[in-house]
C-alpha positions in Angstrom: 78.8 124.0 33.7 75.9 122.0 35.8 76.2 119.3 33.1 79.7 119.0 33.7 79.4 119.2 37.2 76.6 116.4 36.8 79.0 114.1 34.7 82.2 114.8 36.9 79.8 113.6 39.7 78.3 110.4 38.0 82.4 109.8 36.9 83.1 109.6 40.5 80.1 107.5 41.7 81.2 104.5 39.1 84.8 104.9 40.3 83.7 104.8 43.5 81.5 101.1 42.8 84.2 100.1 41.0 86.9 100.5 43.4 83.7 98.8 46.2 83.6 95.8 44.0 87.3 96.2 43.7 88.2 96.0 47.4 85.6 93.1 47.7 87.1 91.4 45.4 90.3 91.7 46.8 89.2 90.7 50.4 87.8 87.3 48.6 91.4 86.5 47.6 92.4 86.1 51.3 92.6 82.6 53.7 92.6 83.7 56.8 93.4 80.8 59.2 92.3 81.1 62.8 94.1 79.3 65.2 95.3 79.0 68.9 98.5 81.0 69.2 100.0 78.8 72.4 99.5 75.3 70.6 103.0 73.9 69.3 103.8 72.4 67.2 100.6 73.1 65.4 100.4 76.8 65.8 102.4 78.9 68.2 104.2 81.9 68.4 108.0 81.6 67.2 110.9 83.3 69.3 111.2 86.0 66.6 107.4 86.8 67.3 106.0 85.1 63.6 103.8 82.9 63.7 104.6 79.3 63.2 104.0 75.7 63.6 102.8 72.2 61.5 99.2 73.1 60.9 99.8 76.5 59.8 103.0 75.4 57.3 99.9 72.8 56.2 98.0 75.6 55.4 100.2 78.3 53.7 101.1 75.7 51.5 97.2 75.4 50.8 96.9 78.9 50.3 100.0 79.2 48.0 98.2 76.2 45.9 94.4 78.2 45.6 96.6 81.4 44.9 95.1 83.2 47.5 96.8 85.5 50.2 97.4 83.2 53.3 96.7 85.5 56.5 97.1 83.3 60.2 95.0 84.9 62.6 95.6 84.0 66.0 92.3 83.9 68.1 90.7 82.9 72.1 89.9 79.3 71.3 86.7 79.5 73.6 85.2 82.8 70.8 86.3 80.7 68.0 82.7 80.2 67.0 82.3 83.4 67.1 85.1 84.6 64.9 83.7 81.9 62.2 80.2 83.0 61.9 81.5 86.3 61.6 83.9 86.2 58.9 86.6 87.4 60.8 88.5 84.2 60.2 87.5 81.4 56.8 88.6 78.2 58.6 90.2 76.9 62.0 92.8 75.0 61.5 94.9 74.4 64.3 94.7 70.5 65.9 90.6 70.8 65.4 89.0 67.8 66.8 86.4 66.5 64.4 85.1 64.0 66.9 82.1 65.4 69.1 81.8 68.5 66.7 80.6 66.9 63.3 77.5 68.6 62.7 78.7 72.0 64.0 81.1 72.5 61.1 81.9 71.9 57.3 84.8 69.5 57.7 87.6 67.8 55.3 88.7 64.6 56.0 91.0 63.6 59.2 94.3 64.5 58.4 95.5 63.6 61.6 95.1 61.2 64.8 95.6 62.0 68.4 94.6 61.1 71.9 93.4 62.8 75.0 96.1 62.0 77.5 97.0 62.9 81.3 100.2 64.7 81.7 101.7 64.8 85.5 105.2 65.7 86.7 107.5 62.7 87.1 107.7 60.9 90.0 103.2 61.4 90.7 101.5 59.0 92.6 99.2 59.3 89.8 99.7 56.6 87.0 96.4 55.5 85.8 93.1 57.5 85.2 91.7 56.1 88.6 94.4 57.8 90.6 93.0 61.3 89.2 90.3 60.4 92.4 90.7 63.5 94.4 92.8 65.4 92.7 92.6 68.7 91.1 93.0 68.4 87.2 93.4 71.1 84.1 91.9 71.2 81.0 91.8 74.0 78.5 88.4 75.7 77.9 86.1 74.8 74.8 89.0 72.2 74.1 88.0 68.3 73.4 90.1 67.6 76.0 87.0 68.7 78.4 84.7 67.2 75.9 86.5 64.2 76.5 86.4 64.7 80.3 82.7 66.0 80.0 81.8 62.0 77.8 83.1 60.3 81.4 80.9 61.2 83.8 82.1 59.0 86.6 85.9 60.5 85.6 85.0 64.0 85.8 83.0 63.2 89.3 86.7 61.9 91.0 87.9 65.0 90.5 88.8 67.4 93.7 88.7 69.9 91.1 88.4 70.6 87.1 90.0 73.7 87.1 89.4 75.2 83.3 92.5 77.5 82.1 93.0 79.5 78.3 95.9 77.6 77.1 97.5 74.4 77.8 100.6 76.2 78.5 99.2 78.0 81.0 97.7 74.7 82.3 101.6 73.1 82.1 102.5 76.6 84.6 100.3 75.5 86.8 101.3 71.6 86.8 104.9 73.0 87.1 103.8 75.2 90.4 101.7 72.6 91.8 98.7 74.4 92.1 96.7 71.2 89.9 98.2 67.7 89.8 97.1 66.7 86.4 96.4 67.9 83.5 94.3 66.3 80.3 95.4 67.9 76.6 96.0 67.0 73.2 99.2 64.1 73.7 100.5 65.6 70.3 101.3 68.8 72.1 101.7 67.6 75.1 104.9 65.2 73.9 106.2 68.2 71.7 106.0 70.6 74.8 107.9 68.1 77.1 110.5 67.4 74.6 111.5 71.2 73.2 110.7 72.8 77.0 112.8 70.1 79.1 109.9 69.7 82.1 109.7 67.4 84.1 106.2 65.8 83.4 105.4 62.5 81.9 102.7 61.4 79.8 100.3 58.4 81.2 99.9 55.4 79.4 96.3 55.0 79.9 94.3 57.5 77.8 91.4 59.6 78.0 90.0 59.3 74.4 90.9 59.3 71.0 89.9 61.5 68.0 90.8 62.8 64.8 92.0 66.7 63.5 90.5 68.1 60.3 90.1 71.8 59.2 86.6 72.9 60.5 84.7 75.8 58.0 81.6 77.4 58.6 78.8 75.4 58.6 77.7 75.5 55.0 80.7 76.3 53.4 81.6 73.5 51.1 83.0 75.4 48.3 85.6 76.5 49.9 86.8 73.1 52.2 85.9 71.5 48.8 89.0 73.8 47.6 91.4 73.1 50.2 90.3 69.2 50.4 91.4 69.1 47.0 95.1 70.7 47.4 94.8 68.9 50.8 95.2 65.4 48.4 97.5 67.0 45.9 100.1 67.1 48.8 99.5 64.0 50.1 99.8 62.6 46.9 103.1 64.2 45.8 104.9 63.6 49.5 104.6 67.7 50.6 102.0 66.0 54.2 105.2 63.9 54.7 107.8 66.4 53.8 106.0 68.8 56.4 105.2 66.5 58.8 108.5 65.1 59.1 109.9 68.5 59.5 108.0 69.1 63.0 107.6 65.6 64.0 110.5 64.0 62.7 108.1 61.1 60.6 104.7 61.2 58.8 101.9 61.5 60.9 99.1 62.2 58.8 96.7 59.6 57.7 95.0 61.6 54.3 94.9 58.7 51.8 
């Protein structure tokens, strides 16, 4: 009887490593995709609660190519860092600047192009960066559009105020209020938010910077962007970038050759 007891026991300890390596194994099969939930049209939460948006149809697509389980995890953009070194989240990928952050990150190549631009409400006294002189400006936290600010010293010193908020549409509430007079933010979202919201705000011709958007991965990690950089090309080569792109921005936008 203590054999079998002894056996039973040792049956369920390699079941139970099994299953372990099982359940590892099955969490390995999973892209989880962090991203900035209030950032349309490259990732934002749909009116039926899903999540939705250009980057994040880019990377189901990418998923659905590596046959792995695509997961979008919505996350604070100022702990993103955090949720990367932690494994809580493989990539971000969600309108990542490249520029300013290349040696923080494993990147792909730009898939994208956009500028740092200065969105007021129609009919501002403010057309050109100078006019920002004493006047109180937004910016989203952690974002490139404060690196941007942060690179023009002499800019950011004109300021009455550089008032630092947790989403750009939190930053476009406050423009709509009044309470800040400017705000500097990605233009792609910034032209996407004035055209589907109706507001009354205008983009400035003069920008702030330029920059690039690629899919940032822990530093290191160059199996794994090596994987998606692959089905990255795969799509641009056989028109699925376009055929995405177009569907959000009504043209192709996205510069992977």
């Amino acid at each position: 009887m203590k054999k079998f007891i002894a056996a039973a026991l040792a049956l369920v300890s390699v079941l139970g490593v099994i299953g372990g390596c099982s359940a590892k194994s099955d969490a390995k099969k999973t892209f989880t995709v962090g991203f900035d939930s209030e950032f349309p049209p490259m990732g934002f939460v749909d009116t039926d609660g899903s999540y939705v948006g250009f980057d994040l149809d880019l990377a189901q697509e990418a998923a659905k190519r590596l046959n792995l389980e695509y997961k979008a995890q919505p996350i604070a953009w100022d702990s993103k860092d955090q949720e990367l070194e932690s494994g809580n989240i493989d990539c971000i990928w969600n309108g990542f600047t490249i520029s300013g952050r290349e040696d923080k990150y494993t990147w792909t190549k730009p898939y994208m192009e956009n500028d740092q631009v200065v969105v007021v409400k129609n009919g501002s006294s403010i057309k050109t960066l100078a006019d920002l002189s004493g006047k109180k400006v937004a910016v989203q936290k952690d974002s490139s559009g404060l690196a941007a600010i942060e690179e023009k010293a002499d800019l950011k010193a004109s300021f009455a105020e550089l008032i630092q908020v947790d989403t750009y549409l939190n930053a476009m509430m406050e423009l709509e209020t009044g309470s800040v007079d400017a705000i500097v933010m990605d233009e792609v979202v910034a032209r996407y938010e004035i055209k589907t919201s109706g507001k009354d705000f205008t983009v400035l011709d003069e920008i702030v910077a330029s920059e690039t958007y690629g899919v940032g991965f822990k530093l290191g990690n160059s199996e794994l962007r090596d994987s998606v950089q692959k089905v990255l090309d795969e799509m641009a080569a056989d028109g699925t970038l376009a055929s995405i792109s177009n569907k959000w921005f009504g043209s192709d936008v996205t510069k992977v050759k």
